[in-house]
N, C-alpha and C positions, 0 to 999 in steps of 0.2 A: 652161687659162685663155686666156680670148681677148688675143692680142697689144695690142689697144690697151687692154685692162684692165692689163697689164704694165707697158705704158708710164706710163700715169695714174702707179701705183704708186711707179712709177721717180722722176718727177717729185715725188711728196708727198714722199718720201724727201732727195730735194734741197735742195725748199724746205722740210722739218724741220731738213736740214743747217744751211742757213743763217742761219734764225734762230736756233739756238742758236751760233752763231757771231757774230751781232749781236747777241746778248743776251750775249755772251765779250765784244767788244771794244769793246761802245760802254756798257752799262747800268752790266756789274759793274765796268770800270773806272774808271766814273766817282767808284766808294767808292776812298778814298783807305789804307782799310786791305786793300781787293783788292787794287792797285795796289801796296802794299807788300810782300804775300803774291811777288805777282808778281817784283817787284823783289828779291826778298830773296838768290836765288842770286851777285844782284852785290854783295852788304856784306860788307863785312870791318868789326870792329872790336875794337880792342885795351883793355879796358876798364881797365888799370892803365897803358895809355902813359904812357909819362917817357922824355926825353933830354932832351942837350944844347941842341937846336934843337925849335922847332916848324914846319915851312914850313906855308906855306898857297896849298893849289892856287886858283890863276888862274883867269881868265874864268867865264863866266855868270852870272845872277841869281840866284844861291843863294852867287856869293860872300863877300857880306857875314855871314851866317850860321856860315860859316867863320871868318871872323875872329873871330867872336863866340868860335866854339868856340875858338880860338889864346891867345884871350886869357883864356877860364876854364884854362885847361890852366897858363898862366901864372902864373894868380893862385892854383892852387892847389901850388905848386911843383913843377910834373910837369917843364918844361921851363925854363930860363935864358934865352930868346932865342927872336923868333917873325920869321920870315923870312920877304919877302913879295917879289915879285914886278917888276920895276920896267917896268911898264906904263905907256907914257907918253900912250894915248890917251886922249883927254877927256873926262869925264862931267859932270855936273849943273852947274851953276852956284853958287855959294858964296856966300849975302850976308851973311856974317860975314865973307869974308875978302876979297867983292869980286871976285871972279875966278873962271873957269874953271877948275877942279882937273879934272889929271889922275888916273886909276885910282889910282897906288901915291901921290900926295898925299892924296888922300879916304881911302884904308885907313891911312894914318899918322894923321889927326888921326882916324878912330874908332874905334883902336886906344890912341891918348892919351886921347881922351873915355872909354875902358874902364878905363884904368888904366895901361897898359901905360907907363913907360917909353922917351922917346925911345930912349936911349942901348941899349935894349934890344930896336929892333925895327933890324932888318937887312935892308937890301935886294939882291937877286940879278940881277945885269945877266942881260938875254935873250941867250940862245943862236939865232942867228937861221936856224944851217945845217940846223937839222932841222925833216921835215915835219910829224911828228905831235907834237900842244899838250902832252900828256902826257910824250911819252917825252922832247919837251926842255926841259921843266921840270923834270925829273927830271937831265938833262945840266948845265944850267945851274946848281943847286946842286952838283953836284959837282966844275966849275969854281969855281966862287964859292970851298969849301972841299971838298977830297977826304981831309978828316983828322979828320972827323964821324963818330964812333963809333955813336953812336945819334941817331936820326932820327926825329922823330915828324912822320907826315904828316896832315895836316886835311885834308878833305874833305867834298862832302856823300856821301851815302849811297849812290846807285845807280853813283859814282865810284869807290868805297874801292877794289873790285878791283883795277880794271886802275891804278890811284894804286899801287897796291902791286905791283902786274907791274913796271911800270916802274921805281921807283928800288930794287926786288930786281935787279932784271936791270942797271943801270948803275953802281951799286956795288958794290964789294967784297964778297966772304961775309962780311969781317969788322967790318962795318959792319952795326949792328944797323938794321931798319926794322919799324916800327911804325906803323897806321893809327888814326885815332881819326874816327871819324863826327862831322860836328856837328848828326846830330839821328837817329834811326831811319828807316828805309824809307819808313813808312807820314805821317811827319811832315816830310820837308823837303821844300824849295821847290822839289828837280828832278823831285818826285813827277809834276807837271802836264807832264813834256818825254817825248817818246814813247821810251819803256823797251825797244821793238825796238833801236834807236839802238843802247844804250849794249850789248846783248846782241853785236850786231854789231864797234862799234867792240872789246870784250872781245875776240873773235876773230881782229882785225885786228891789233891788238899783241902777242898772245901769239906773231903770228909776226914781226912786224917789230921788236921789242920786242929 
């Protein structure tokens, strides 16, 4: 076979490659139940979770969601108390109340507007000495209280894993922990955030963790 018949070859073979590679990472992830498929290696969830506490992990646009889930878990007696984070930066503006709310002010009154209990949502001062968001939020509740038998963590869904790495590995064996998703793979809001990410950051705390 003539050499530059080889080569042609070589190259169709290539650009076969790569379109099925751009039909992998641009078409079929654009389906939000691929995307879940894809994501699914990072869910953890504990479908009868109950303890003492409910925390609920911090930062991104899918945190609200979370809370949602914090406070069914609440209202269906799984948990006594839903502990959130005390974030003091600033989000949306409030014209019910006239003011600038900050993070853990806005998750208390939509945590009241769900039902929840002042007296039963609990806030956890930041731990400010450690790098990674995970592993010190995970620290900072167990400052807050280190006599928390069972723990139930909220999350969204491409999070649950390494949520679970973390306050496994900074509690006690004898401290139970528990994840609870607040919604499937294929259905929450961090479905849209690039899913190499969190594959990565997984591998980053399993050793710094």
């Amino acid at each position: 076979m003539p050499e530059s018949h080889v080569g042609k070859n070589r190259w169709k073979r290539r650009f076969f490659v790569l379109v099925v590679l751009w039909i992998t990472t641009t078409v079929l992830m654009s389906f939000p139940t691929f995307r879940g498929l894809v994501a699914y290696p990072l869910y953890r969830h504990d479908s009868g979770a109950n303890g003492q506490i409910a925390y609920v992990m911090a930062d991104g646009h899918a945190y609200w969601e979370r809370v949602h889930a914090a406070s069914d878990l609440y209202h269906m007696n799984r948990v006594s108390k839903v502990l959130i984070l005390d974030e003091r930066s600033y989000t949306m503006y409030s014209f019910t109340r006239d003011k600038s709310e900050t993070i853990v002010e806005r998750a208390i009154q939509h945590l009241l507007w769900l039902g929840v209990p002042r007296e039963d949502i609990e806030i956890v001062p930041i731990q400010s000495d450690a790098i990674f968001g995970s592993l010190r939020e995970a620290q900072s509740v167990l400052k807050y209280n280190s006599e928390f038998e069972r723990i139930v963590v909220v999350t969204s869904a491409p999070h649950t894993r390494r949520s679970e790495l973390c306050f496994r590995r900074v509690f006690p064996n004898e401290t139970t922990v528990m994840v609870h998703s607040a919604s499937s793979p294929s259905q929450s809001w961090e479905i849209d955030a690039p899913i190499w990410m969190e594959y990565t950051k997984l591998i980053v705390y399993w050793f710094v963790a």
